[in-house]
C-alpha positions, 0 to 999 in steps of 0.5 A, spaced: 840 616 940 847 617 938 850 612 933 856 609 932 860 610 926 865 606 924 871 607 919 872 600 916 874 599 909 869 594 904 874 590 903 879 587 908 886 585 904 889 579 908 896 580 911 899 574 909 896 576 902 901 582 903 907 579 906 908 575 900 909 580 896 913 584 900 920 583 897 928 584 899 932 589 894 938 592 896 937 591 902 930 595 903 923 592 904 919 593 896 912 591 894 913 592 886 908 597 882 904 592 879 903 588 886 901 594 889 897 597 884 893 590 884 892 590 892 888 597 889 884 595 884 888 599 880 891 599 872 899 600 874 900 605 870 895 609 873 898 608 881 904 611 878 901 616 874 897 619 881 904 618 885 908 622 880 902 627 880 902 628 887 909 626 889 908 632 895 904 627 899 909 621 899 915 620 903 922 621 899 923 614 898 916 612 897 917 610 889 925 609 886 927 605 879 932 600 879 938 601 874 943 594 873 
């Protein structure tokens, strides 16, 4: 008997959930660390510390700071 494996996450984050925290800045779509970081379940300095830790693995334009 061959048993279907399936790869769905535990916790499935409603879409509208997301879409309300995408933002418009400079004319590109952003969600701002601390949103991102509480759809991960994560403390925010610990998704900044883990993406500036392997900044290889994301696109260039993945993470930017704003300046006035």
């Amino acid at each position: 008997m061959i048993k279907k494996m399936t790869n769905r996450p535990k916790d499935i984050i409603p879409e509208k959930q997301i879409l309300k925290i995408i933002m418009i800045i400079r004319g590109k779509k952003v969600i701002l660390d601390f949103d991102l970081a509480e759809l991960y379940g994560v403390e925010t300095r610990r998704l900044n510390e883990q993406v500036r830790r392997n900044i290889e693995k994301f696109p260039e334009d993945f993470m930017f700071q704003l300046s006035r």
